[in-house]
N, CA, C and O atoms as a Tripos MOL2 file, in Angstrom:
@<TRIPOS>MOLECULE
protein
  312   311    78     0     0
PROTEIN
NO_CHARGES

@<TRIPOS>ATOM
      1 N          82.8960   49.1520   15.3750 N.3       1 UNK1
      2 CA         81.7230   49.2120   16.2140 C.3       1 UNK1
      3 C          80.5990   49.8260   15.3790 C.2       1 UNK1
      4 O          80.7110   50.9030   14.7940 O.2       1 UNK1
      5 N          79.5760   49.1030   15.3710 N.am      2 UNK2
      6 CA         78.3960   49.4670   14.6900 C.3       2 UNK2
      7 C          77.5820   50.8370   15.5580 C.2       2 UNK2
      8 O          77.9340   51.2750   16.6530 O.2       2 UNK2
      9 N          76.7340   51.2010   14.9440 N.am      3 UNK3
     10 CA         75.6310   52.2380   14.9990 C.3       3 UNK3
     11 C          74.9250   51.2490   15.9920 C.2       3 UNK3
     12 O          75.2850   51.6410   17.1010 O.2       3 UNK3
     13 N          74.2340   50.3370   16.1280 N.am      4 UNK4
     14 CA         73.3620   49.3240   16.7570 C.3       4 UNK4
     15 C          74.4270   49.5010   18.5420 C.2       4 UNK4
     16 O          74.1890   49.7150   19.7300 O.2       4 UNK4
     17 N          75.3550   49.2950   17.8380 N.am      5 UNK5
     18 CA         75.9630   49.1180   19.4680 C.3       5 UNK5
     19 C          76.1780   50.2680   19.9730 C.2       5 UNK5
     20 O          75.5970   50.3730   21.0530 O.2       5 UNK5
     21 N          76.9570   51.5100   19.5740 N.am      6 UNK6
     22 CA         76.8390   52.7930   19.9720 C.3       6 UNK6
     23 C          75.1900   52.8120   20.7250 C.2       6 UNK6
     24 O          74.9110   52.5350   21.8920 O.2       6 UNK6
     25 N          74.5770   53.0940   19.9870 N.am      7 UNK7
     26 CA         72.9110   53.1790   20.7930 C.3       7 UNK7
     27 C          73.0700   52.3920   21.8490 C.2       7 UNK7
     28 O          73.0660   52.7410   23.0300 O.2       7 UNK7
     29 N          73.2120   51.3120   21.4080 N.am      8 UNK8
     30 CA         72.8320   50.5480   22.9210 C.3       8 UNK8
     31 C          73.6880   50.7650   24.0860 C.2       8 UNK8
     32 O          73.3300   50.6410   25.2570 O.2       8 UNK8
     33 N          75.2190   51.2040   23.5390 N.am      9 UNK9
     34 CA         75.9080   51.6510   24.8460 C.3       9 UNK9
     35 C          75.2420   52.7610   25.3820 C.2       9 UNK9
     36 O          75.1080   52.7270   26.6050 O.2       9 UNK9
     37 N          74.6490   54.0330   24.6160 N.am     10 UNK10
     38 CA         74.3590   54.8800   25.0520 C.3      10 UNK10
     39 C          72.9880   54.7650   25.8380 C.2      10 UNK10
     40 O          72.6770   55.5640   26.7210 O.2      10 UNK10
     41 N          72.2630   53.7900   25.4740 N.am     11 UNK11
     42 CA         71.1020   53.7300   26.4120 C.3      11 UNK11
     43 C          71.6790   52.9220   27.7950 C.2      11 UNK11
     44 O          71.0400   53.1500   28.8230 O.2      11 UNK11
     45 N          72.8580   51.9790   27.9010 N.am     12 UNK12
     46 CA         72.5770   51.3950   29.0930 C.3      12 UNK12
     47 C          73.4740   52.4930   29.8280 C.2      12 UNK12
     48 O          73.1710   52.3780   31.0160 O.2      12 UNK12
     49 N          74.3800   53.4480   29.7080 N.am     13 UNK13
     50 CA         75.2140   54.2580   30.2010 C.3      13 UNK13
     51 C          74.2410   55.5540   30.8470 C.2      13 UNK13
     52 O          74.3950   55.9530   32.0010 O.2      13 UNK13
     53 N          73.2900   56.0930   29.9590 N.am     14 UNK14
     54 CA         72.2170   56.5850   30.7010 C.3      14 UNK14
     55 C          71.3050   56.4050   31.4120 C.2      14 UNK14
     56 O          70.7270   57.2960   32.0340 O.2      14 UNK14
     57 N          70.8830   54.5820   31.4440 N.am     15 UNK15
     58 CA         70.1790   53.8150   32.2950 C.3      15 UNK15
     59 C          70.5990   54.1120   33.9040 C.2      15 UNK15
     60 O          69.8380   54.3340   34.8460 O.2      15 UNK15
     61 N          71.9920   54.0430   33.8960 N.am     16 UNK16
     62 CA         72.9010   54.1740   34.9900 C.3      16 UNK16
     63 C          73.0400   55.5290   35.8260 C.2      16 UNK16
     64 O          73.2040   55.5680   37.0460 O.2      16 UNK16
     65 N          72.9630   56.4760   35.0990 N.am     17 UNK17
     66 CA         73.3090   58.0090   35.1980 C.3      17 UNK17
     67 C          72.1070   58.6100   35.2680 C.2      17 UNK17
     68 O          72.2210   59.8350   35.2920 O.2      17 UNK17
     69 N          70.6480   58.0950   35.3250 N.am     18 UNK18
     70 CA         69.3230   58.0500   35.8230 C.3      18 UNK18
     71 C          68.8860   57.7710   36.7390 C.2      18 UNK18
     72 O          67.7620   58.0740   37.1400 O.2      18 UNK18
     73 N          69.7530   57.0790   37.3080 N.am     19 UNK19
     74 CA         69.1790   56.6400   39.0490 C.3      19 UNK19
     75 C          67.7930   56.3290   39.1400 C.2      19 UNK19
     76 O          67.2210   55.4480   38.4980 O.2      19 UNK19
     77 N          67.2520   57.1520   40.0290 N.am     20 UNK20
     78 CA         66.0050   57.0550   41.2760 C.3      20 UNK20
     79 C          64.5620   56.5320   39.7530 C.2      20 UNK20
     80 O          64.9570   56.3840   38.5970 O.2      20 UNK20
     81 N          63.6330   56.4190   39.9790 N.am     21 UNK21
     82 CA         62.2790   56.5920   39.2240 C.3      21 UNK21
     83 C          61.7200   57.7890   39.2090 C.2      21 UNK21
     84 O          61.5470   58.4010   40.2630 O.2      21 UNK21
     85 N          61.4390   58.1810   38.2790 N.am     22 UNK22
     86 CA         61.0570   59.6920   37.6770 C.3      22 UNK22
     87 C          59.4520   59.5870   39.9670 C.2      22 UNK22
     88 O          58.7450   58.7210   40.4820 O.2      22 UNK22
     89 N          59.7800   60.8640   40.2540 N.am     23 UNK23
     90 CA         58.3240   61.4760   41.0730 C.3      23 UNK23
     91 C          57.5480   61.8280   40.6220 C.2      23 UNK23
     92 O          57.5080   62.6290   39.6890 O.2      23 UNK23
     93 N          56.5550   61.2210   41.2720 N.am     24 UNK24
     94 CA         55.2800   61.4840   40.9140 C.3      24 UNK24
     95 C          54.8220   62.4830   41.6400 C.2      24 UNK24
     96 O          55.6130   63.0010   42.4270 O.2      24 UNK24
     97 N          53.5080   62.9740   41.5610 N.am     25 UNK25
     98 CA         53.0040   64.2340   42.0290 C.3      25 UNK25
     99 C          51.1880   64.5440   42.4160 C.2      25 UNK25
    100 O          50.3570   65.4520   42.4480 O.2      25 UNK25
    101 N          51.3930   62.6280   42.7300 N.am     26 UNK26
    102 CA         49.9400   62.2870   42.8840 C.3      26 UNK26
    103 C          49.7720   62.5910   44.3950 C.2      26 UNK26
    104 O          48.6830   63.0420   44.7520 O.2      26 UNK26
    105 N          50.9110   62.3540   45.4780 N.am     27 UNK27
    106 CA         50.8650   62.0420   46.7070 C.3      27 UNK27
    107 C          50.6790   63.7380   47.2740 C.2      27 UNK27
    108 O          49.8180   64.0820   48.0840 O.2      27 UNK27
    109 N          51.7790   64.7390   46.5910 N.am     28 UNK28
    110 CA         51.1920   66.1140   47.0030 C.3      28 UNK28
    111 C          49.9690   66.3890   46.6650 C.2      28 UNK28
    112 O          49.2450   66.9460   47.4900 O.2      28 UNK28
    113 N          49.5630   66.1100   45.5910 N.am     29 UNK29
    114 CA         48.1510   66.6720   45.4050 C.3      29 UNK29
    115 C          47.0780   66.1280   46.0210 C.2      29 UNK29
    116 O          46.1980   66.8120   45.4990 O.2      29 UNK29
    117 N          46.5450   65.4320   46.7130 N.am     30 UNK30
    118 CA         45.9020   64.4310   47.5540 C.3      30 UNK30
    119 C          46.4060   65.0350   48.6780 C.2      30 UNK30
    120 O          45.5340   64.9920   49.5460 O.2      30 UNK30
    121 N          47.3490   65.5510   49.0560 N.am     31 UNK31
    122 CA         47.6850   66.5420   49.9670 C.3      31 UNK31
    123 C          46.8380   67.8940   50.1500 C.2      31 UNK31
    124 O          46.0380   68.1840   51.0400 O.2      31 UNK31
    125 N          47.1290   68.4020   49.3810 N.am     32 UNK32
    126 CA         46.6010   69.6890   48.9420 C.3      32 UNK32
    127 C          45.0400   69.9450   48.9120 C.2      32 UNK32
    128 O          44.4740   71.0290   49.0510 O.2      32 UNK32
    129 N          44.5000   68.7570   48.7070 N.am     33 UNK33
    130 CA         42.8270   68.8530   48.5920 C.3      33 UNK33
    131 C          42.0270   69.3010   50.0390 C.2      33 UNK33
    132 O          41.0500   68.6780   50.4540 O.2      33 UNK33
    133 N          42.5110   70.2840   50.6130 N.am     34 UNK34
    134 CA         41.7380   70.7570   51.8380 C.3      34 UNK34
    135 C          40.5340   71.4830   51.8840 C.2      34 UNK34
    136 O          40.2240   71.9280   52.9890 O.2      34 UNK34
    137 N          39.8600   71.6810   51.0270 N.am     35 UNK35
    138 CA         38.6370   71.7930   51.2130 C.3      35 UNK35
    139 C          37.6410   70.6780   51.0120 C.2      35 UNK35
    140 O          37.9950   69.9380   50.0940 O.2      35 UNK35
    141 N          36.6710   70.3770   51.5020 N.am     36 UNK36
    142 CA         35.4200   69.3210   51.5880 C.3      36 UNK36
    143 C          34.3650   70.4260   51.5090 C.2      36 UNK36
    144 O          34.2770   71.5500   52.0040 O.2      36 UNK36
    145 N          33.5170   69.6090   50.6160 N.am     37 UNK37
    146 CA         32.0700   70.0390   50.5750 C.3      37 UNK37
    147 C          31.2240   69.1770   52.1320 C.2      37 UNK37
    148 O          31.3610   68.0190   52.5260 O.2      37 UNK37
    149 N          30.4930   70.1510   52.6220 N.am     38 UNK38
    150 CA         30.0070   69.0720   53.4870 C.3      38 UNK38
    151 C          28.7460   68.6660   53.4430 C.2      38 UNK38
    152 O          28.1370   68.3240   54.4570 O.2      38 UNK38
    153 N          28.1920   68.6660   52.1620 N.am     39 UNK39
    154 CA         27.3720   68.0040   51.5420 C.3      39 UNK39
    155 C          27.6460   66.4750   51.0740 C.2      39 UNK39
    156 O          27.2340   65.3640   51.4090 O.2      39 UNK39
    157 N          28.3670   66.8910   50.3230 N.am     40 UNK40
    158 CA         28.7000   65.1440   49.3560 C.3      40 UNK40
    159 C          30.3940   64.9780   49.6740 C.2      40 UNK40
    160 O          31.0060   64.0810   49.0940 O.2      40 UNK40
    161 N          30.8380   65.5520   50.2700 N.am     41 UNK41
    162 CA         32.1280   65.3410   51.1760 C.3      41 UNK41
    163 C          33.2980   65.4020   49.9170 C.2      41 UNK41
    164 O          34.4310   65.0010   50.1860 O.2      41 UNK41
    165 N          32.9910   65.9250   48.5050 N.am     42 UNK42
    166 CA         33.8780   65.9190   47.3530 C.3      42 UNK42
    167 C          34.7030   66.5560   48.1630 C.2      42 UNK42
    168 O          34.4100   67.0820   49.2370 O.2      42 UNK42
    169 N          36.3300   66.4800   47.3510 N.am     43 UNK43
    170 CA         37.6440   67.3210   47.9940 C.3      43 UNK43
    171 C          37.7720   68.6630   46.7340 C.2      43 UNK43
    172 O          37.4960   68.7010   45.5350 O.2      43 UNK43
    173 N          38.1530   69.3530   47.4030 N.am     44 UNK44
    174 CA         38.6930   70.1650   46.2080 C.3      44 UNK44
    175 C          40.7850   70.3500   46.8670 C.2      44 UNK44
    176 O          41.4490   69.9800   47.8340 O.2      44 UNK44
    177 N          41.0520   71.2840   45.3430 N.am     45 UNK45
    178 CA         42.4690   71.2760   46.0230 C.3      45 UNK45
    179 C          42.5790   72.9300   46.7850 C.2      45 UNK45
    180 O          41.8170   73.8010   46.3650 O.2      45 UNK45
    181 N          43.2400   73.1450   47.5310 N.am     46 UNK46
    182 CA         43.5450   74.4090   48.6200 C.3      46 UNK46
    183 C          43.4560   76.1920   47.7990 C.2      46 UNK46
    184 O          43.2730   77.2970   48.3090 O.2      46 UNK46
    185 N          43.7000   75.7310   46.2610 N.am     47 UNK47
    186 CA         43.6650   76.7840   45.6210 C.3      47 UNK47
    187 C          42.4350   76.7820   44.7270 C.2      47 UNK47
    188 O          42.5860   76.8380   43.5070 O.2      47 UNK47
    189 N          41.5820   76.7380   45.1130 N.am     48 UNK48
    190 CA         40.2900   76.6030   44.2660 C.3      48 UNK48
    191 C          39.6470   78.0020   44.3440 C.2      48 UNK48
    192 O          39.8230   78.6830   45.3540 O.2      48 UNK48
    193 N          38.9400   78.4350   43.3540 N.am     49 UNK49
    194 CA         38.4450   80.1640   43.7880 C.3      49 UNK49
    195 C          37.0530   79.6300   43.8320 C.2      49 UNK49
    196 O          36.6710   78.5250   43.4470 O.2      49 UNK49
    197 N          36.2740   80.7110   44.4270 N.am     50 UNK50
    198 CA         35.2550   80.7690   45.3500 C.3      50 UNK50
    199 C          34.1020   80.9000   43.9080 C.2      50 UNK50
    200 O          32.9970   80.3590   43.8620 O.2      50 UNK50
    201 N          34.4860   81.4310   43.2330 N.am     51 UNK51
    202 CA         33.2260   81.0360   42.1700 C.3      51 UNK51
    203 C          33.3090   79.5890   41.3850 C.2      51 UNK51
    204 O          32.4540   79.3830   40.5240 O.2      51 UNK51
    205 N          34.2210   78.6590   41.6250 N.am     52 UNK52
    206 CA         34.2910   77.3440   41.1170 C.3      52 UNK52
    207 C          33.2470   76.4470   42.4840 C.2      52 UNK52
    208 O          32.3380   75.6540   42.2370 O.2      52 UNK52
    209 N          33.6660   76.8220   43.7360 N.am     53 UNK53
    210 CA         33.2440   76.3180   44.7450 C.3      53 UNK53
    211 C          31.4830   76.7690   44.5890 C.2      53 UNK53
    212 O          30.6130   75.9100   44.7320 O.2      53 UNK53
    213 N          31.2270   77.8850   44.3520 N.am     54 UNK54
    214 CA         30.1070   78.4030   44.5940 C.3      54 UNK54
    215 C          29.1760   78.0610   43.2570 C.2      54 UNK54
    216 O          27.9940   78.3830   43.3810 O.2      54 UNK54
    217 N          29.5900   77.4030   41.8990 N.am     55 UNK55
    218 CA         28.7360   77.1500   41.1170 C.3      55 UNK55
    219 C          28.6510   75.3120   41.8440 C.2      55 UNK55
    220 O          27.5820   74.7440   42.0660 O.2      55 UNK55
    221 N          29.5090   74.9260   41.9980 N.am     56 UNK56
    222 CA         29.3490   73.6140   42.7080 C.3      56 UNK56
    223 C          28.2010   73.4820   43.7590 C.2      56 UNK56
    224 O          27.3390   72.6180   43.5970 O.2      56 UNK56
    225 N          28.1800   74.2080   44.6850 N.am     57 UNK57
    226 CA         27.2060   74.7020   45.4040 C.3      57 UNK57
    227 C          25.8510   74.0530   45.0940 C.2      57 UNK57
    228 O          25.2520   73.0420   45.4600 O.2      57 UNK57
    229 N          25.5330   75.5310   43.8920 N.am     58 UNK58
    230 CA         24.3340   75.6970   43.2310 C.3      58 UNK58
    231 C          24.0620   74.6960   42.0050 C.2      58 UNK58
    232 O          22.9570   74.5780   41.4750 O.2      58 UNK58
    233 N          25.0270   74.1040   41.6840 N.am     59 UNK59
    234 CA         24.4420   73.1360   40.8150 C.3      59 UNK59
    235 C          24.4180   71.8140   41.1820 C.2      59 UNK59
    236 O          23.5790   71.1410   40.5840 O.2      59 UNK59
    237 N          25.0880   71.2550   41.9820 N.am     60 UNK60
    238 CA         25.0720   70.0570   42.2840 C.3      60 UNK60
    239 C          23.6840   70.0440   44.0930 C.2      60 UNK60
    240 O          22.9400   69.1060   44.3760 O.2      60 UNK60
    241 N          23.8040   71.2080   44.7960 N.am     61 UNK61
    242 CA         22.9980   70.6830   46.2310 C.3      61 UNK61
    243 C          21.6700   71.4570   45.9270 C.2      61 UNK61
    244 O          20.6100   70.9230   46.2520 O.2      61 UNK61
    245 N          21.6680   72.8780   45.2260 N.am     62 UNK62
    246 CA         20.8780   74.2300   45.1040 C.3      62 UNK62
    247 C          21.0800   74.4370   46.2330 C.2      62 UNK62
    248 O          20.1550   74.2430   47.0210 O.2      62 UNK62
    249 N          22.3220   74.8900   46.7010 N.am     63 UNK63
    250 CA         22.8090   75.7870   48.2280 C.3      63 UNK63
    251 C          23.5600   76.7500   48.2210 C.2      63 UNK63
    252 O          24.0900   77.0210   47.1440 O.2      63 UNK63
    253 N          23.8600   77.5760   49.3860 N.am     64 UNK64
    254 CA         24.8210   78.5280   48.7920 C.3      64 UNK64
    255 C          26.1550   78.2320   48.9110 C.2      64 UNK64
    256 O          26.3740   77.0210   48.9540 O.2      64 UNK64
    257 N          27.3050   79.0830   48.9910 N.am     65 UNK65
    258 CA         28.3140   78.6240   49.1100 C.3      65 UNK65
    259 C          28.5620   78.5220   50.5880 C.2      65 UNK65
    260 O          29.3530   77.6670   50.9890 O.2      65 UNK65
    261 N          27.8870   79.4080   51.5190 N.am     66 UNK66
    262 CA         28.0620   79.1870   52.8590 C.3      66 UNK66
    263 C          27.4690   77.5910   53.3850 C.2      66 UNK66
    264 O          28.0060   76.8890   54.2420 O.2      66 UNK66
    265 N          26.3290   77.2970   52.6710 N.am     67 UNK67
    266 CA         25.9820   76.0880   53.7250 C.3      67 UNK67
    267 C          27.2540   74.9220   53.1530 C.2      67 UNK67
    268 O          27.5660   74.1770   54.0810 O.2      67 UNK67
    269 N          27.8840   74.6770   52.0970 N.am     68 UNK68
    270 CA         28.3500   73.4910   51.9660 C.3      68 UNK68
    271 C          30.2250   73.9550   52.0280 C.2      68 UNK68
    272 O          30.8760   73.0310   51.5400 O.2      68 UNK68
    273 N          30.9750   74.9360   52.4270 N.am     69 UNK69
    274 CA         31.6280   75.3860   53.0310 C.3      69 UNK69
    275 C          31.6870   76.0240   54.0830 C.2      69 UNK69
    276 O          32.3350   77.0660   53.9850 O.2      69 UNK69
    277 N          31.4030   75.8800   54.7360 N.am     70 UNK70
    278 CA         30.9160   77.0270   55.9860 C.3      70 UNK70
    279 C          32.7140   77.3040   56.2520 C.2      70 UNK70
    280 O          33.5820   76.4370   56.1480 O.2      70 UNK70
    281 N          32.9480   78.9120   56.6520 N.am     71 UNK71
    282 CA         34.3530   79.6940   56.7680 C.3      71 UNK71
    283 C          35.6830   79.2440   55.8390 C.2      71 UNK71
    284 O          36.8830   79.2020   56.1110 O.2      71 UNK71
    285 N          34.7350   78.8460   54.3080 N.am     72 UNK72
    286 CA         35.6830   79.5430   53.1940 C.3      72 UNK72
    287 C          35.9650   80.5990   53.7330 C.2      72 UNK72
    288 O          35.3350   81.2780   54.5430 O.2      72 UNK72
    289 N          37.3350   80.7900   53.0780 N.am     73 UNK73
    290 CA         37.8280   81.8730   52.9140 C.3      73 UNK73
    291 C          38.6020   82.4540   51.7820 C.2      73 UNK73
    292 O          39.5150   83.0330   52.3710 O.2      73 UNK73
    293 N          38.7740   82.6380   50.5380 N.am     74 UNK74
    294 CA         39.3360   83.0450   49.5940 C.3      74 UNK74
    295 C          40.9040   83.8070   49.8800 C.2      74 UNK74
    296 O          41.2320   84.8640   50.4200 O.2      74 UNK74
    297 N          41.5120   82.9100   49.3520 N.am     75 UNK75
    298 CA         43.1380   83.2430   49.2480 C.3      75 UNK75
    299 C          43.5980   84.5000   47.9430 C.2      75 UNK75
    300 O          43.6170   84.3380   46.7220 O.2      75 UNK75
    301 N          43.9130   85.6580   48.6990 N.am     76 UNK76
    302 CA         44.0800   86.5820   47.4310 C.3      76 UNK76
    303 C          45.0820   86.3840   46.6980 C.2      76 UNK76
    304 O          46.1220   85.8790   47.1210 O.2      76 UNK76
    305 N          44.8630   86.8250   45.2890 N.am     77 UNK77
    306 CA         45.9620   86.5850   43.9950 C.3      77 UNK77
    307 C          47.4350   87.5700   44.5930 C.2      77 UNK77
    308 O          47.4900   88.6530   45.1750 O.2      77 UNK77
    309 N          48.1920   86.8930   44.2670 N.am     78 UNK78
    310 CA         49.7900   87.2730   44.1410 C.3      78 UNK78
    311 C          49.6690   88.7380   43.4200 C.2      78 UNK78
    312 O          50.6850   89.3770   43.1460 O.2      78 UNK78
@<TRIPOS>BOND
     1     1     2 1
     2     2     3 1
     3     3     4 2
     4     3     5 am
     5     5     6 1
     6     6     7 1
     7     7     8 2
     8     7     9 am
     9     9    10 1
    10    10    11 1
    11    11    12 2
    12    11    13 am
    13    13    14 1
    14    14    15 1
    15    15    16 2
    16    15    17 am
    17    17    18 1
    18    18    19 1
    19    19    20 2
    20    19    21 am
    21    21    22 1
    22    22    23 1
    23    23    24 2
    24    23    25 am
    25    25    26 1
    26    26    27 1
    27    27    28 2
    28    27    29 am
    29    29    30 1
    30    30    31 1
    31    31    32 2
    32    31    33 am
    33    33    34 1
    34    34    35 1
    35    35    36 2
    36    35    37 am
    37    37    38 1
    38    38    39 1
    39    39    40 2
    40    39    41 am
    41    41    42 1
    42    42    43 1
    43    43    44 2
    44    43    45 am
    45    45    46 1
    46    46    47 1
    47    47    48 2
    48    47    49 am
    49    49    50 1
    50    50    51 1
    51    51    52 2
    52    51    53 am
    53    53    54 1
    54    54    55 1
    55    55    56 2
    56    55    57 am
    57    57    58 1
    58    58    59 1
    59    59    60 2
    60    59    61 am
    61    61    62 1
    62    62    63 1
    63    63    64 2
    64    63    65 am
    65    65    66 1
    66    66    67 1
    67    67    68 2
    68    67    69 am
    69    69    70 1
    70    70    71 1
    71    71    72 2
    72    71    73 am
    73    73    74 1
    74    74    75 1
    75    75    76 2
    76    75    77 am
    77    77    78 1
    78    78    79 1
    79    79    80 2
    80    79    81 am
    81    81    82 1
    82    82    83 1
    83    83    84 2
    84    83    85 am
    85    85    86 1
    86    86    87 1
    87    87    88 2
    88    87    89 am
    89    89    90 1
    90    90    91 1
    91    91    92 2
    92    91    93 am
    93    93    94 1
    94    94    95 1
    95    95    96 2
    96    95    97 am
    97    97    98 1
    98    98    99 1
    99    99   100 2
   100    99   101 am
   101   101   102 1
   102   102   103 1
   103   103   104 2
   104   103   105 am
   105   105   106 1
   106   106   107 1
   107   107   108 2
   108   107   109 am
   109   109   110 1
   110   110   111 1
   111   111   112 2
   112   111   113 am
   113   113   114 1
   114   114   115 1
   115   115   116 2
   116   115   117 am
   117   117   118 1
   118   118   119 1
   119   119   120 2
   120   119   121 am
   121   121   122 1
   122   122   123 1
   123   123   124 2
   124   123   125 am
   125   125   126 1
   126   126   127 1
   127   127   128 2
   128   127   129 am
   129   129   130 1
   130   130   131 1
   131   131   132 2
   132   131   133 am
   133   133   134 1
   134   134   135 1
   135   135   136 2
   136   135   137 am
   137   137   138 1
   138   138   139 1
   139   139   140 2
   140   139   141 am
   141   141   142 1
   142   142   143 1
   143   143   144 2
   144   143   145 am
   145   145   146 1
   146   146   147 1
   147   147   148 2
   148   147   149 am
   149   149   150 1
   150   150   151 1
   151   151   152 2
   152   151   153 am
   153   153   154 1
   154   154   155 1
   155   155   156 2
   156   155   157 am
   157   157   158 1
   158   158   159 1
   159   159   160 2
   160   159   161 am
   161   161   162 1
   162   162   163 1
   163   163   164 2
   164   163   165 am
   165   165   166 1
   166   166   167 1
   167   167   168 2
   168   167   169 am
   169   169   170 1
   170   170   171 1
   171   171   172 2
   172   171   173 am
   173   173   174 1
   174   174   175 1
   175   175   176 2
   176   175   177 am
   177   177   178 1
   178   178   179 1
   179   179   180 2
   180   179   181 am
   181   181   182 1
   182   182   183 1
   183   183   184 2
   184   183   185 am
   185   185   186 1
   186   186   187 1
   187   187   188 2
   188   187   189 am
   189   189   190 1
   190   190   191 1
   191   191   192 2
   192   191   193 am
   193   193   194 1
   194   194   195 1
   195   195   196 2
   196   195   197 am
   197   197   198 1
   198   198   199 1
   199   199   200 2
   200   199   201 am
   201   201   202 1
   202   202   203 1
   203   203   204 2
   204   203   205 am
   205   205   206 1
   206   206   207 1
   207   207   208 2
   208   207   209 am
   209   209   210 1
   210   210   211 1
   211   211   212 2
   212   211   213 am
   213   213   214 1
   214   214   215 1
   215   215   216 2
   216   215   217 am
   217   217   218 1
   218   218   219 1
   219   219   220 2
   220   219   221 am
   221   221   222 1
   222   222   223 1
   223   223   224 2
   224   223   225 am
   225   225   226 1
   226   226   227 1
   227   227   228 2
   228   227   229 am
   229   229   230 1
   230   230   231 1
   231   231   232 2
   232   231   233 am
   233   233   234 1
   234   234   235 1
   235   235   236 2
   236   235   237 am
   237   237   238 1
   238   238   239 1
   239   239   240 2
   240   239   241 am
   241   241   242 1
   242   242   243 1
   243   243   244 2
   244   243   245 am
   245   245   246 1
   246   246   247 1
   247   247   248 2
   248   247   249 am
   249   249   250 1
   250   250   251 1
   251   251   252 2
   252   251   253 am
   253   253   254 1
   254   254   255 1
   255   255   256 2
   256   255   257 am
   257   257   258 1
   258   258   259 1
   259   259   260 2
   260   259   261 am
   261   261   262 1
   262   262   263 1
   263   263   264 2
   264   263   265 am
   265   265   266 1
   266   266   267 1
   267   267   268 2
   268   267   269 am
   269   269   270 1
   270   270   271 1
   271   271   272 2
   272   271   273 am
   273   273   274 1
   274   274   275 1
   275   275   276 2
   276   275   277 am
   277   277   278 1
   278   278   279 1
   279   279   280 2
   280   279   281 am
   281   281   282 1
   282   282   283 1
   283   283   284 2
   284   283   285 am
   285   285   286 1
   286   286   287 1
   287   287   288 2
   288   287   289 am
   289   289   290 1
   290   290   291 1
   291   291   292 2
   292   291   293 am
   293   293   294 1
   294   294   295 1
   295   295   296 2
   296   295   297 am
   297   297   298 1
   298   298   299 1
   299   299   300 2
   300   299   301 am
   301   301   302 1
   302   302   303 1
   303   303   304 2
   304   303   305 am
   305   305   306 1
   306   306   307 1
   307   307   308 2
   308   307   309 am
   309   309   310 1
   310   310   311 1
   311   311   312 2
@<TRIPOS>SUBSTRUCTURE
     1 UNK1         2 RESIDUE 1 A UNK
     2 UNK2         6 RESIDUE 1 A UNK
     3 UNK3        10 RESIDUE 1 A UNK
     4 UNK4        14 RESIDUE 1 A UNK
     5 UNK5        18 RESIDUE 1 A UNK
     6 UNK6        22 RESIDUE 1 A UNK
     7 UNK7        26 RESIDUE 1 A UNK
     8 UNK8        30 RESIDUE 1 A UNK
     9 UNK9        34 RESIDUE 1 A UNK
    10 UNK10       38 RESIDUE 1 A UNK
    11 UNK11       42 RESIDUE 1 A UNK
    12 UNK12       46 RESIDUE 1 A UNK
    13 UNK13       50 RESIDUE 1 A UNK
    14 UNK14       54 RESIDUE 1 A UNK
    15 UNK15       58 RESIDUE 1 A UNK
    16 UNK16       62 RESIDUE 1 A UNK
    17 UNK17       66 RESIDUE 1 A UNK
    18 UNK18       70 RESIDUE 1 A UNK
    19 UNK19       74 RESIDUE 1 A UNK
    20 UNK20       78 RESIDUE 1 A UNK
    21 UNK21       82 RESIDUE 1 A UNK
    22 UNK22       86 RESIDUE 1 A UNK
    23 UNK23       90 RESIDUE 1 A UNK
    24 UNK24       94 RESIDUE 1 A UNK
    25 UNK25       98 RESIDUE 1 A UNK
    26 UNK26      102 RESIDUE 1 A UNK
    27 UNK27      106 RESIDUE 1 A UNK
    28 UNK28      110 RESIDUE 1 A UNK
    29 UNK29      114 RESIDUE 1 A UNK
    30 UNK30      118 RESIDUE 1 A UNK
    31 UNK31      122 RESIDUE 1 A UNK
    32 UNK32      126 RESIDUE 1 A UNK
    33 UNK33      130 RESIDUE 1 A UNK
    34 UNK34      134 RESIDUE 1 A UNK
    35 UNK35      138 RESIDUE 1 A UNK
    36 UNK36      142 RESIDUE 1 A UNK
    37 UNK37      146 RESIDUE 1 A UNK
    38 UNK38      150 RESIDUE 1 A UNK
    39 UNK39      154 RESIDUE 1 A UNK
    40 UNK40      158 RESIDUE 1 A UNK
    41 UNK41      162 RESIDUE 1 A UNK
    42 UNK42      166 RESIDUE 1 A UNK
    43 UNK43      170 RESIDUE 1 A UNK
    44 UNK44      174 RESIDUE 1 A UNK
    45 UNK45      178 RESIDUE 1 A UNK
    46 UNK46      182 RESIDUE 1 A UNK
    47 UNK47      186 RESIDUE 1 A UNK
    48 UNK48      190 RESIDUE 1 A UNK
    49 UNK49      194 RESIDUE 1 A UNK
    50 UNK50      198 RESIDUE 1 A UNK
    51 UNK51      202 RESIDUE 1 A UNK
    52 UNK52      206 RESIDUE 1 A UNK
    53 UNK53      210 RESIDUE 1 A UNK
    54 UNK54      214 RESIDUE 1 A UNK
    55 UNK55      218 RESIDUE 1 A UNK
    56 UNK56      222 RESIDUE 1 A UNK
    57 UNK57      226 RESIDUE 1 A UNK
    58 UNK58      230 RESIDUE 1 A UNK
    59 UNK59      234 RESIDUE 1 A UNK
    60 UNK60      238 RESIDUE 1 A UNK
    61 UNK61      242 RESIDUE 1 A UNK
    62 UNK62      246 RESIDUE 1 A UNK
    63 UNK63      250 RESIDUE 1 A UNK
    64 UNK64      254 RESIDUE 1 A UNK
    65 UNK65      258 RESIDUE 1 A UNK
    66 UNK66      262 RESIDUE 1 A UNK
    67 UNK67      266 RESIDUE 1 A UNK
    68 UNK68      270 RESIDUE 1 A UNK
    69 UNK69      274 RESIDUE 1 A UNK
    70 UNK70      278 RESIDUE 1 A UNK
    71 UNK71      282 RESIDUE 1 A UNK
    72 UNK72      286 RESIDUE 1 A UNK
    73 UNK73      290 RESIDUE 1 A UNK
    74 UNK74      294 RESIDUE 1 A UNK
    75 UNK75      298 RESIDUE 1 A UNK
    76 UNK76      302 RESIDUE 1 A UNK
    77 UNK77      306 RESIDUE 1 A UNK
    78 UNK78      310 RESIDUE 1 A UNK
């Protein structure tokens, strides 16, 4: 038995012992995007800090962070 065939047994034997299709992690995150600007309706994701939100604000509307979030609330660090 050649080297050529070893490999190839070993790839179709792990083909097998792989099952399902690798998850993806597009569908949680599209989840996760619970904040909206309610200006331009962008998403952000649930863990965003309040000075990322608040230069967004000011550079994209010139508003503060209250008018285009109204009852942010900042999630404290662990």
């Amino acid at each position: 038995m050649g080297n050529g065939q070893k490999a190839q047994m070993k790839r179709e034997r792990n083909a097998k012992n792989a099952g399902a299709a690798a998850n993806s992690q597009l569908k949680a995150n599209e989840a996760a995007k619970s904040i909206v600007c309610q200006t331009c309706r962008q998403t952000f994701l649930c863990t965003i800090r309040a000075k990322a939100l608040e230069e967004h604000a000011t550079n994209k509307h010139s508003k503060t962070i209250n008018d285009c979030f109204p009852g942010f609330v900042e999630t404290p660090k662990k």
